[in-house]
C-alpha positions in Angstrom: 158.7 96.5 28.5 156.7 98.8 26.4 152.9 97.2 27.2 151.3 100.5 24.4 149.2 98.8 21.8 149.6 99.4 18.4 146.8 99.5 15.2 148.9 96.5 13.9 148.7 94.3 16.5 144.7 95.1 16.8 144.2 93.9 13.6 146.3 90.9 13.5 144.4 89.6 16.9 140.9 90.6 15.8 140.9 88.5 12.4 137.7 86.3 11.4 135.7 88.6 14.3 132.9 89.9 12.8 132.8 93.0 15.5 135.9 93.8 14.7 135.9 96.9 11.9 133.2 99.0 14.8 135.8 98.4 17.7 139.3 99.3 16.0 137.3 102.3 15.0 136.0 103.2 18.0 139.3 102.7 20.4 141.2 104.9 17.1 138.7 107.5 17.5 138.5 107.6 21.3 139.4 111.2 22.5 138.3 111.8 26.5 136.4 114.9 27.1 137.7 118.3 28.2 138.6 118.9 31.3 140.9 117.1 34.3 140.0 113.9 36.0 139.3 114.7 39.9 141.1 113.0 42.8 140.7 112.1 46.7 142.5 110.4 49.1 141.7 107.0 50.0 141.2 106.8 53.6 144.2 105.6 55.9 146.3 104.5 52.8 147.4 107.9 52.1 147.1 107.3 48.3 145.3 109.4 46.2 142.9 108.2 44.0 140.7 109.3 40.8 137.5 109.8 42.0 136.3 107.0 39.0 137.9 103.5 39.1 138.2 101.0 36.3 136.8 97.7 37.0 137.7 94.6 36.4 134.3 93.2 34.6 133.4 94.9 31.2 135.7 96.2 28.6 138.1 94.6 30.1 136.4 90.7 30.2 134.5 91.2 27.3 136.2 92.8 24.7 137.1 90.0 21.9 140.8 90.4 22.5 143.3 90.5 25.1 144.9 94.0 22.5 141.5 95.7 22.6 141.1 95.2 26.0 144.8 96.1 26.9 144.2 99.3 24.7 141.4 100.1 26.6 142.4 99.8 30.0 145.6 102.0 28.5 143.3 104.8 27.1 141.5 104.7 30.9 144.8 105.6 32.5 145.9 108.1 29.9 142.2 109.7 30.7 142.8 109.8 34.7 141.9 106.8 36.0 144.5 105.5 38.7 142.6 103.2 40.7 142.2 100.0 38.7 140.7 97.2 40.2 140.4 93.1 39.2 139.5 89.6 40.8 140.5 86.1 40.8 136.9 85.7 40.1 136.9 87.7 36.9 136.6 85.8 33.5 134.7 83.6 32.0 134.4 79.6 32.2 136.5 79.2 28.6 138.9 81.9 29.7 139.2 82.6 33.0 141.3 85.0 35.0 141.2 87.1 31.6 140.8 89.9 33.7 144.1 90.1 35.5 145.9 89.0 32.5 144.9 91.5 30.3 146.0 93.9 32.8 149.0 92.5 33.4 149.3 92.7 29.2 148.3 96.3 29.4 150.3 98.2 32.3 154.1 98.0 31.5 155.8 100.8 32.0 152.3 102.0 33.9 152.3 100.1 36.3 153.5 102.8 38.7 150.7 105.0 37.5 148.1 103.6 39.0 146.9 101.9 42.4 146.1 98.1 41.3 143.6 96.3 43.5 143.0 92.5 43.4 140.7 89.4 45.6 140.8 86.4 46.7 138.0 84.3 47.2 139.7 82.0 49.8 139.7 81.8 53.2 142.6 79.2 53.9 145.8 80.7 53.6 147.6 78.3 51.4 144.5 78.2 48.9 145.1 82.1 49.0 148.6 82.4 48.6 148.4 80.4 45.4 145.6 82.6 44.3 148.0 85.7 45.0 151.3 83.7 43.0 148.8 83.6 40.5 147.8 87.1 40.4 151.4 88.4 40.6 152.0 86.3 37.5 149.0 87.4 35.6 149.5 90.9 36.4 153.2 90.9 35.8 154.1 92.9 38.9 156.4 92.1 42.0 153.7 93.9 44.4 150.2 94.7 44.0 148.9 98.0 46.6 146.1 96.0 47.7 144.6 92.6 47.9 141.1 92.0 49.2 139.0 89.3 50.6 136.5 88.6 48.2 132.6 88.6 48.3 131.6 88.2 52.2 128.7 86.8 52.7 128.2 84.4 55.8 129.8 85.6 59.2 130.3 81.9 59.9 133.8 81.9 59.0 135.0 85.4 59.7 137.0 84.7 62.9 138.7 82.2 61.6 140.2 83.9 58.8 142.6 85.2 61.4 143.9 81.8 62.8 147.5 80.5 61.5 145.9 79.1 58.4 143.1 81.4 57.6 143.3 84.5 54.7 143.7 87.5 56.7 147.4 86.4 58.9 148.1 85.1 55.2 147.7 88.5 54.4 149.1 90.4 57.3 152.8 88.6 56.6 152.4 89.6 53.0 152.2 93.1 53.8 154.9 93.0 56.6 157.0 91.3 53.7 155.9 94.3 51.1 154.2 92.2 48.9 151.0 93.8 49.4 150.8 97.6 50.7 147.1 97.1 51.9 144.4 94.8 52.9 140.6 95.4 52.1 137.5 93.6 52.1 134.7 93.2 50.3 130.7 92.7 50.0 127.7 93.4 48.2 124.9 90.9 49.8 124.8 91.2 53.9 125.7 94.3 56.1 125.8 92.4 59.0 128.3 90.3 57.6 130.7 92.8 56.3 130.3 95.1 59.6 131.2 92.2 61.4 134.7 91.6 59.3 135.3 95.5 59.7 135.3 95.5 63.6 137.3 92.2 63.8 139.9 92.8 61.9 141.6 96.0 60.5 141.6 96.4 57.0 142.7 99.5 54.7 140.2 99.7 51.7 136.8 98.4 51.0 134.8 97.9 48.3 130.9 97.7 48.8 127.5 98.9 47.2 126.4 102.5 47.3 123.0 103.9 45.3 119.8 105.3 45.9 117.5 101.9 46.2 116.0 100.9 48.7 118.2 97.8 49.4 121.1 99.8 49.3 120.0 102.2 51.7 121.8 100.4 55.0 125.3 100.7 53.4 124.8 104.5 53.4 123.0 104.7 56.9 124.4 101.9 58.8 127.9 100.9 57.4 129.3 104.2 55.8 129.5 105.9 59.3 131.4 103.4 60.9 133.6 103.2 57.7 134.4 106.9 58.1 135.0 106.5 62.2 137.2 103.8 61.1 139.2 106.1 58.0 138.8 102.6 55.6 139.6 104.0 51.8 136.0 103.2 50.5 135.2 102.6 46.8 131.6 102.2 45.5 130.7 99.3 43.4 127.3 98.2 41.7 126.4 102.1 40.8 124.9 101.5 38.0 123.0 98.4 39.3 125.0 95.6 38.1 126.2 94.5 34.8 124.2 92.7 31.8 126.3 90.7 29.6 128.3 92.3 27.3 127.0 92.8 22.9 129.7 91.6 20.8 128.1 92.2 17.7 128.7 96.2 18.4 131.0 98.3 19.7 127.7 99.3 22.3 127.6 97.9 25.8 124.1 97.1 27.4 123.4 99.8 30.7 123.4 98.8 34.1 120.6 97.3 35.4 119.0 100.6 36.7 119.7 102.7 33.9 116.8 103.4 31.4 113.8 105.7 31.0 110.4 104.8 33.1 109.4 103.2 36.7 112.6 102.5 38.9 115.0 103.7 36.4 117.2 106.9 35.7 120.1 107.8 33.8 123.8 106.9 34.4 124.9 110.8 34.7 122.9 110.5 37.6 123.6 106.8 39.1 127.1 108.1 39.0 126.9 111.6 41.0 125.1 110.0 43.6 127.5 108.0 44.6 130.2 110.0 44.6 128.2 112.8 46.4 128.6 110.4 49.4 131.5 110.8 51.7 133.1 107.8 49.6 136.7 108.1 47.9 136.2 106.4 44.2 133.1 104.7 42.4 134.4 101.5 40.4 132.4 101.2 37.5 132.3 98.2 35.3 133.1 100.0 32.0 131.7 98.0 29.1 132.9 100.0 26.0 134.4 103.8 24.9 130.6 105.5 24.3 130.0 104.6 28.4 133.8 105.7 28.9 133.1 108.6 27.8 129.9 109.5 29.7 131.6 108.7 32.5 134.8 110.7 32.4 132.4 114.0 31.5 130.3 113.3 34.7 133.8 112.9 36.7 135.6 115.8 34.9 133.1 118.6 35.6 131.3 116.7 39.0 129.2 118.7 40.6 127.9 116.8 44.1 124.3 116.5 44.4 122.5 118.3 47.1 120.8 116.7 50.3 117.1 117.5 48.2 118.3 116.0 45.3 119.6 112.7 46.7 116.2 112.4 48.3 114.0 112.9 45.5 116.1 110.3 43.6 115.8 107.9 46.4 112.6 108.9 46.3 111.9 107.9 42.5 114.0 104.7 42.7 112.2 103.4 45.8 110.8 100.0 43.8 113.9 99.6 41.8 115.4 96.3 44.1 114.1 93.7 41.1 116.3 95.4 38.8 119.5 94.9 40.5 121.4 92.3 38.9 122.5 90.8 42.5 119.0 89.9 42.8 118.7 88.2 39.3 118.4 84.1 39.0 121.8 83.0 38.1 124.2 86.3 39.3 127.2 85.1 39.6 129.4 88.0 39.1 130.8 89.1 42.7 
């Protein structure tokens, strides 16, 4: 099946939305910037990657349509993007799981263009497996290249998730069985916790903070060294800072937590070369519309990695930045 959008079909799904005439226009209008989207290999998988991923919160939860966002995530892959990632977890309490389903609506004949990355947030291995029915469904694929246990953040339960019921042997049979090609992990509240999953059990990818706050500072000094010993396939998350809700009154996104002019802040260009000036394979961005799309396929296109100095004296300037983060907001829910 041909998943490619067409103007008609935006039209007809966007009637009575009052946003509607500023986002047709902007996803017609939508041309990437010049120049060719760089890749890496992610760790022990052997796949290679674009060095920016599309997330699975954003554009792609938010948009007012399942066609807008399907045209979206379609004009992401025609710009580069291969690694495309999503989550049980991702939609919202009227709609949920929008995430996976509009990316099932959108891929198609793409499918084999890109590396599609999913979680589950359960640890029992039946409540997983139905998670994972459901994601094959959603996403209208036989196989997905890797599934990921979602959002660790206790290490009470870790060594069970590899007894005859728990997620990871779940896991382990669906790979034997081709279902899945990898296994990953992920976290964004406790190294200790997510350290402790890594040694127990062997996993492919991850996906984890990376930035130049303070809190985020033993990812990069304690965690990343023992990821590269281990050759995981590691993908940054929460670059920006973390996500604020999305405007649906214009076709503009609200920045990530950190990104602004005065005390703690600094621009997404920025945010965005940091990360990826680490030894890390792809930074996943939560892409909320085509104007932050765009600034962040120029960044990737011509990226230049920062030098030691520079990561420093950004570090350095974003040293009382830890209220911003969303993570540490009343209420964040968004894993």
């Amino acid at each position: 099946m041909d998943a490619r959008v067409t103007r008609r079909g935006l039209l007809k799904s966007f009637a009575g939305m009052a946003a509607i005439p500023q986002l047709v226009k902007a996803a017609e209008e939508f041309q990437p910037p010049t120049g060719k989207m760089p890749t890496r290999v992610l760790g022990k998988t052997g796949v290679r990657v674009s060095i920016l991923a599309l997330g699975g919160v954003g554009a792609v939860t938010d948009f007012p349509s399942d066609e807008l966002a399907a045209k979206f995530i379609q004009d992401c892959i025609a710009a580069g993007i291969s690694y495309v990632d999503t989550a049980a977890a991702y939609g919202h309490d009227n709609d949920p799981r929008n995430s996976e389903r509009r990316y099932g609506k959108a891929l198609g004949k793409l499918r084999h263009r890109v590396y599609l990355n999913t979680k589950t947030g359960k640890r029992k291995a039946d409540e997983a497996m139905r998670d994972i029915e459901t994601s094959l469904r959603l996403l209208q694929t036989d196989y997905l290249d890797a599934v990921q246990i979602h959002c660790v953040l206790t290490t009470d339960d870790i060594a069970a998730w590899g007894k005859p019921d728990g997620v990871y042997t779940l896991l382990r049979k669906l790979k034997d069985q081709k279902v899945i090609r990898f296994i990953g992990v992920t976290s964004h509240i406790e190294v200790p916790c997510l350290k402790q999953a890594v040694e127990t059990y062997d996993f492919d990818p991850i996906l984890t903070p990376f930035g130049p706050t303070l809190d985020r500072r033993p990812y990069e000094e304690v965690l990343l060294p023992r990821l590269q010993e281990k050759k995981l396939g590691i993908a940054a998350m929460k670059v920006m800072g973390g996500m604020r809700e999305y405007n649906r009154v214009t076709t503009d996104s609200l920045a990530g937590k950190l990104v602004g002019e005065g005390k703690g802040l600094t621009s997404a260009d920025k945010l965005l070369r940091y990360a990826l000036s680490l030894p890390i394979h792809t930074a996943t961005n939560g892409i909320g519309d085509y104007k932050q799309l765009s600034a962040n396929l120029a960044v990737c296109y011509q990226f230049k990695p920062m030098t030691r100095q520079e990561r420093t004296d950004l570090q350095v300037a974003m040293k009382d930045s830890g209220n911003f983060l969303a993570f540490n907001q009343p209420g964040y829910t968004r894993a």
